[in-house]
C-alpha positions, -999 to 999 in steps of 0.1 A, spaced: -65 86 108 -86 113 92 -89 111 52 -72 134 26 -98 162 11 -109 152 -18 -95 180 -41 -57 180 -22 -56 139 -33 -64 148 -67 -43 172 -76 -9 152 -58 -29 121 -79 -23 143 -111 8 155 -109 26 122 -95 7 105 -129 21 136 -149 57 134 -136 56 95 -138 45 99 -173 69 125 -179 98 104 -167 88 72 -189 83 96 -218 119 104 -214 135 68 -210 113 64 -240 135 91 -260 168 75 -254 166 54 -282 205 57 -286 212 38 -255 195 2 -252 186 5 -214 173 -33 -210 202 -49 -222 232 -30 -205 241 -42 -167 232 -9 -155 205 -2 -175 178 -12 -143 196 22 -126 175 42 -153 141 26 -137 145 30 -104 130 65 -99 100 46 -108 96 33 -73 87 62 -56 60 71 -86 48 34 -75 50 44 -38 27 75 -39 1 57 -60 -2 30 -30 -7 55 -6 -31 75 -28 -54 42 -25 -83 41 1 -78 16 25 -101 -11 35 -128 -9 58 -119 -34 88 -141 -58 97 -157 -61 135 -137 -88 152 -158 -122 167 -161 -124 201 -137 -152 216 -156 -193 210 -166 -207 238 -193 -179 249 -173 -174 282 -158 -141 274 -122 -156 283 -130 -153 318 -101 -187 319 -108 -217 335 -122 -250 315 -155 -252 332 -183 -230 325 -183 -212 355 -149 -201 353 -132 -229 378 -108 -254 370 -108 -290 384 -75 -307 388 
């Protein structure tokens, strides 16, 4: 899968951190309503999730490692014997 450019990822890494601060800054400002301690006080927090979501796909993934060729040395060619036979 071919990377983001460099200057596309941090501007949508900018504006996701400015709307996410945005959005805290107002649950912040409703200091007339105690958000943590009413039962549906968690609805306010979940448009956090997909501020969350974007910053986890913003992340470069991992380099994979090369995988091990099979133990044995025998390539999987099957069989228990060297050679590739089987003795009943």
């Amino acid at each position: 899968m071919p990377s983001m450019k460099p200057m596309l990822k941090r501007g949508i890494w900018i504006v996701n951190t400015l709307g996410f601060a945005l959005f805290l800054f107002w649950l912040a400002s409703m200091s007339d309503r105690q958000l943590l301690r009413e039962q549906d006080g968690i609805l306010y927090f979940l448009p956090c999730v997909p501020f969350l979501f974007v910053f986890v796909l913003l992340l470069e993934p991992k380099p994979r490692k090369p995988s091990a060729p099979p133990p044995g040395g025998n390539g999987g060619s099957g069989g228990g014997e060297p050679d590739g036979s089987s003795r009943p």
